[in-house]
N, C-alpha and C positions, 0 to 999 in steps of 0.2 A: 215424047221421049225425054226430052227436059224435065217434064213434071215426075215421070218414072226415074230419073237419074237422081234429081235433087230429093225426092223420098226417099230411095236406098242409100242414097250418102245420110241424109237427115238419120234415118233409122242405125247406120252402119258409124255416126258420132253417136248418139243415143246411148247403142251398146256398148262401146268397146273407147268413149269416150276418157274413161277414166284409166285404160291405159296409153291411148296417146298422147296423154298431159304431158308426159318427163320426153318422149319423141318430138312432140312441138317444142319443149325447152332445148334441147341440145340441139335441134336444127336455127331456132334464132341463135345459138351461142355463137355453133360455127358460123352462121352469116356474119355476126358482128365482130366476130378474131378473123373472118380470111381476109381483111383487108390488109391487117398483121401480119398471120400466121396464113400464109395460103396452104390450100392442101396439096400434100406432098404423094408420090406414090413410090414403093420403093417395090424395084423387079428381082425378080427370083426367077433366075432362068438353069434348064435341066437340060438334056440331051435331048428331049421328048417334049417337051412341056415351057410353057412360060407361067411364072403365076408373077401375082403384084403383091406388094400387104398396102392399104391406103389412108394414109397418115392425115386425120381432119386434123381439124385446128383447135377443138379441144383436147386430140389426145395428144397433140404436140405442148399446150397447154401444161397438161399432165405432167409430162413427160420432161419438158423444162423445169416447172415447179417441182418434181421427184428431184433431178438434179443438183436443182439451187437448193434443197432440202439438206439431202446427203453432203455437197458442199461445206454448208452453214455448219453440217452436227459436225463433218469434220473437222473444221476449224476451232469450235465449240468444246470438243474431246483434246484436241492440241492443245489452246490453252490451257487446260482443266488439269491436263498432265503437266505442261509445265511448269505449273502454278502450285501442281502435289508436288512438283521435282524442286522447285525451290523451298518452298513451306518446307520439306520434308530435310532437306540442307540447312536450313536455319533452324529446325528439330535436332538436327542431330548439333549442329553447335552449341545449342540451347545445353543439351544433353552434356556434349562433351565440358563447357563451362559449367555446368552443376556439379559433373564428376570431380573439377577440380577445386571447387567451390569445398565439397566433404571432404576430398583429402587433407587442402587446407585448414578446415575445421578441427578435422583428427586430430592432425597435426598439431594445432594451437592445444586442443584436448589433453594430447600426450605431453605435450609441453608445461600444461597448466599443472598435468598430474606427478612430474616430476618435481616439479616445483613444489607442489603440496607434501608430497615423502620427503623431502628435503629439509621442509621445516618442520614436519612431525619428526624427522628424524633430530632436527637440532634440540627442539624442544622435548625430546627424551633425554638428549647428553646435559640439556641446560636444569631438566630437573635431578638426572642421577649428580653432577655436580652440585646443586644450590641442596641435596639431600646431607651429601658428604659434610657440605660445612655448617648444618644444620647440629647434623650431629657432634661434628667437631665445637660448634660453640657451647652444645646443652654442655658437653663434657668439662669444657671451660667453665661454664658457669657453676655447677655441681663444686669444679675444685675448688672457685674463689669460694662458693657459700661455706665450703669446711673450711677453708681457711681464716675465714670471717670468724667462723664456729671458732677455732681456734683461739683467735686473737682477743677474741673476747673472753674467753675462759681466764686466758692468760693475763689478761686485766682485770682481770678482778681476784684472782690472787696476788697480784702484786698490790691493788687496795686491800686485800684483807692482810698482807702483811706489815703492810704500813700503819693501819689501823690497831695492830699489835704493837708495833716498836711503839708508836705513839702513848699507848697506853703503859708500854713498862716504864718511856721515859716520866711519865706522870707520877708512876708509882715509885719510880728512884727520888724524883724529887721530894716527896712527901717524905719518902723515908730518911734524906739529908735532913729535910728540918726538922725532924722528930729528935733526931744524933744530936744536932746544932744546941739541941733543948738544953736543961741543967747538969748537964753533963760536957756540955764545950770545955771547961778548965781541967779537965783531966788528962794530961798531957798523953798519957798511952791513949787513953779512948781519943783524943783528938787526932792521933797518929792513924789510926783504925779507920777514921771516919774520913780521914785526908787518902787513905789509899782505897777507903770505898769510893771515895768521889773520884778518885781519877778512875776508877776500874770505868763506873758510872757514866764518866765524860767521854773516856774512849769508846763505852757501848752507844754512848750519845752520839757522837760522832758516825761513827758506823754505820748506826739508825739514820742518820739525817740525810749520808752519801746514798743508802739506800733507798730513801724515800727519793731522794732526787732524783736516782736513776731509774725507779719504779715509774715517776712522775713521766720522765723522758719518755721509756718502752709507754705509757697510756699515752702518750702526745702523738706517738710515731705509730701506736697501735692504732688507735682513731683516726689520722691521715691516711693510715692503708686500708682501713676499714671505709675510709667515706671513698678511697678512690678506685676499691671493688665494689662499691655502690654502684661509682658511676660505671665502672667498666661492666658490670650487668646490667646497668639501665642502656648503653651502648648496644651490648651484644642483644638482648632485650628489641630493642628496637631494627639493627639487622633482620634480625630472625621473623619479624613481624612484614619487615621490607619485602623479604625473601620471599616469606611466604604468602604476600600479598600477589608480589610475579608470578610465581611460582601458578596460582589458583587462575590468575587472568592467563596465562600460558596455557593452561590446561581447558581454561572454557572455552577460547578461541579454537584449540585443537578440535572439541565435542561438537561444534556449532555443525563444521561441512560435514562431520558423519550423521548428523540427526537430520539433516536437510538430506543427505544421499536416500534415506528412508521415506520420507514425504514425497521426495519427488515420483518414483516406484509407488506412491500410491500405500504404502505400508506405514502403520503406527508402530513410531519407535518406542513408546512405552511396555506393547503388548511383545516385541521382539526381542527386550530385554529382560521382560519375561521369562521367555521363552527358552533363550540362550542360559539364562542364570537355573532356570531348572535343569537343565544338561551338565554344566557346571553348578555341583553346588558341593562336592565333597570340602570337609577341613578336616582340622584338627592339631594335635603337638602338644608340648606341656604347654602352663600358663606360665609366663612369667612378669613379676611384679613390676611394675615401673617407678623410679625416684622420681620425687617430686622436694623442690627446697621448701622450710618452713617458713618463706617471704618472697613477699611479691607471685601470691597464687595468681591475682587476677591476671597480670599478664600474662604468666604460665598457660590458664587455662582458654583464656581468647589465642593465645597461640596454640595450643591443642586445638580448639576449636575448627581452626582453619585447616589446621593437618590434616583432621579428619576430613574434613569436607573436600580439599584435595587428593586424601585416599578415596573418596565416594566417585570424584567425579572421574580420576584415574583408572576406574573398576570401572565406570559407565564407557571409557574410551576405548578399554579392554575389550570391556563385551561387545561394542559395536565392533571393533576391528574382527571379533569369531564370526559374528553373525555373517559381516560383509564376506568372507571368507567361503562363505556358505549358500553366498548368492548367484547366478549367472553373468555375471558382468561383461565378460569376454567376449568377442566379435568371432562368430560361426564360422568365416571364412578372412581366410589371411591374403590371400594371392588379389592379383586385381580383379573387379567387381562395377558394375554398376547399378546403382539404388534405382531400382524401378518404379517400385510402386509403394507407397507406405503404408498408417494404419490409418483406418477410419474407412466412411461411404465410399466406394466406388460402385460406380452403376446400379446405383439403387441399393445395393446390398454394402453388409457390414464384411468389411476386409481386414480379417483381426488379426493380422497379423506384417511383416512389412518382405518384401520381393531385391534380393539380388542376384545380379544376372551376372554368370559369365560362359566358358566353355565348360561345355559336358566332360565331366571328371575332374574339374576342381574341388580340390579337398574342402572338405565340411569338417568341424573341429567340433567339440566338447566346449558349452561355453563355463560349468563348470560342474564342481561334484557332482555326482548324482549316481542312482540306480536306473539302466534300461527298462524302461514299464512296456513296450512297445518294441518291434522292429518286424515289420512287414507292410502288405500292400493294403490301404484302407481309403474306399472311392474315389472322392476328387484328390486329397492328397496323393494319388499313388505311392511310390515306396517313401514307407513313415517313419520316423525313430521317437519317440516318447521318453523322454528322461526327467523324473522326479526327481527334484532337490529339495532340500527343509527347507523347514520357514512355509511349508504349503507350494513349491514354485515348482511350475512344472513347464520343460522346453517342448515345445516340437519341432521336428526338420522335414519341408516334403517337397515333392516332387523328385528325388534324388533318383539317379541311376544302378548306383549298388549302396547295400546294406553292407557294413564292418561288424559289428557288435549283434550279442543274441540279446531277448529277453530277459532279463534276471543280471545281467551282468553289471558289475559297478563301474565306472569312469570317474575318469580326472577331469579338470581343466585342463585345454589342449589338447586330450587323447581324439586321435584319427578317429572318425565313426561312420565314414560314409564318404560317396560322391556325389559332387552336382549334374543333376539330371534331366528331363523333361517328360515325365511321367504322372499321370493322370490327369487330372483340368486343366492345363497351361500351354501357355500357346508359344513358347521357345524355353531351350534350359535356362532353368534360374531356382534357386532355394527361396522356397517359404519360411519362412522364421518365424515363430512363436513364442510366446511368454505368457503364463496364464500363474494367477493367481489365486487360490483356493476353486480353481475352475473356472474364474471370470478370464479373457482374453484381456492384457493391456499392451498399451505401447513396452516395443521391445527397444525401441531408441531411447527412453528413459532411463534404463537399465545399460545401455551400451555409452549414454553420456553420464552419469551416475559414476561410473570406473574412473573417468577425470578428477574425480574429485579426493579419491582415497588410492590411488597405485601409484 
């Protein structure tokens, strides 16, 4: 019987040995946890019936480990949120400190740009003035030159008259002593020749008061003649003064419109160009300009400069059309917050920059332009496209309502739409755009640009 039993057990591990490995593990488990964990039984009792459920000690095991689990992620989840709850408060302060970080920038921006019109404005009244007495001196000098012209004529008739009496009194004399000759003792001819010499003496006389006061007018003529020298070498040097100011006033003015163009990423050469082809009508009579017969060279290095300050005048002109012609103006007036700007975000190019506020905040016209666009176009959602010269072309998207049709022209500042939340975005806010012959650039260049010239 023994040797019959331990065979069928022998055969009965044999077969079915390889499923009561994990049976032999969980019964040594619970031998070594019930010293711990004894087994529990918990009763279920019915009207009719008792039943038990029987709790070993590894499923008590279990069962505490589930426990302390769920515990741990609890507490694990509670931190984590209150860690996003504070992060997410020190976000929004972050946030709210940036917001006031740009106003204050605007701020300083508008303030810089007032200050910039202030002095473009002074230095228009400093050149219409320093023009005024430009002119008022040429005219000055013009009189002294004819009066120069003058004085000098009029010296030199006063020598050619003296140079005449001179010669009649030569000729008087000569003809005394011809009289004086052998015919002195004849008491009539002596008489003849006694009342030609006095005739003689008094023309002598006459002659000599007039030579002296001929002498006098060249003395006094020369005096005035050297001291409209000097008062044209004065006025002369003025005018040089002037328009020495005058040209550095004007180049300092050209300097922050030729950088406004750089910065925007545009060549101010090709844009005055551009502008001067739009502008290019003239015309009128010609009329001749006086120039003195001395002292060209000064005259002419003072032309010289005139022009060069009418060129560079024209150059501040045309930059002022151009700027006129650009977007410069900020899309939205009401409060805003700067989301997201230009460049990489998440892997992708974000060509354009994100402000955020409530649904139906006005979107404005940043400036001239024709509507190319107004409707709904993929991720944009509702779209507004407005072409401006110079190649510059806006967009506005995500908006809620569309104002303007296609084809239509705009101002700066004309109403064109609402702030919305419409196609890829994930709360309302305006996309902004600025494209340049179709390339995407920073539209903050263009929005700190207007500091420098409004």
């Amino acid at each position: 019987m023994t040797n019959g039993t331990n065979t069928t057990r022998a055969q009965r591990v044999s077969v079915t040995g390889g499923q009561d490995l994990p049976l032999n593990v969980m019964n040594r488990l619970n031998s070594s946890l019930e010293r711990f964990l004894p087994e529990q039984r918990l009763f279920l009792r019915s009207d009719d019936a008792t039943r038990f459920v029987r709790l070993r000690p590894v499923t008590q095991l279990l069962g505490i480990g589930g426990i302390t689990l769920g515990f741990g992620w609890m507490l694990i989840a509670s931190s984590i949120l209150v860690i996003d709850a504070v992060s997410s408060g020190s976000s929004r302060d972050r946030m709210v400190q940036a917001q006031g970080d740009f106003e204050a920038r605007l701020s300083q921006l508008s303030a810089e740009r007032d200050a910039r019109a202030a002095e473009a404005l002074a230095a228009q009244n400093r050149f219409a003035v320093a023009l005024d007495q430009v002119s008022e001196m040429q005219t000055k000098l013009l009189s002294s030159e004819e009066r120069r012209r003058e004085l000098e004529t009029g010296l030199n008739v006063v020598q050619s008259t003296l140079r005449d009496a001179i010669s009649e009194r030569d000729d008087a004399q000569r003809t005394v002593e011809l009289v004086q000759g052998p015919d002195a003792q004849d008491p009539d001819r002596t008489q003849e020749v006694s009342v030609a010499l006095d005739i003689l003496s008094g023309e002598l006389r006459d002659a000599a008061a007039e030579r002296s006061e001929a002498q006098q007018q060249a003395e006094a003529a020369r005096t005035a003649a050297a001291d409209l020298e000097t008062q044209r070498d004065q006025i002369i040097a003025r005018n040089d003064e002037i328009l020495t100011r005058l040209e550095d006033a004007v180049t300092i003015s050209v300097e922050p419109l030729d950088d406004v163009f750089r910065s925007v990423g545009m060549n101010p050469d090709e844009v005055l160009k551009t502008i001067r082809q739009g502008f290019s009508g003239h015309g009128g009579p010609l009329t001749p300009l006086s120039y003195s017969t001395r002292g060209n060279a000064a005259l002419t290095q003072g032309e010289t400069k005139a022009n060069q300050i009418i060129v560079t005048l024209d150059q501040m002109n045309t930059y002022r059309i151009a700027i006129e012609k650009l977007p410069l103006a900020m899309p939205v007036k009401s409060a805003f917050r700067y989301t997201s700007g230009f460049g990489r975000r998440w892997g992708r190019m974000h060509e354009g920059v994100d402000l955020a506020g409530p649904v139906g905040t006005p979107i404005y016209s940043t400036g001239d332009g024709v509507v190319t666009f107004a409707g709904r176009q993929s991720g944009y959602g509702n779209l507004i496209k407005i072409q401006h010269e110079l190649g510059v072309e806006t967009r506005f998207g995500h908006l809620s309502r569309i104002r303007v049709k296609t084809g239509q022209r705009v101002s700066q500042g004309d109403l064109i739409g609402d702030m919305g939340n419409t196609g890829r975005s994930t709360g309302p806010h305006l996309h902004y755009e600025v494209r340049m012959k179709g390339r995407a650039v920073d539209p903050m260049s263009f929005i700190k640009a207007a500091s420098n010239v409004q």
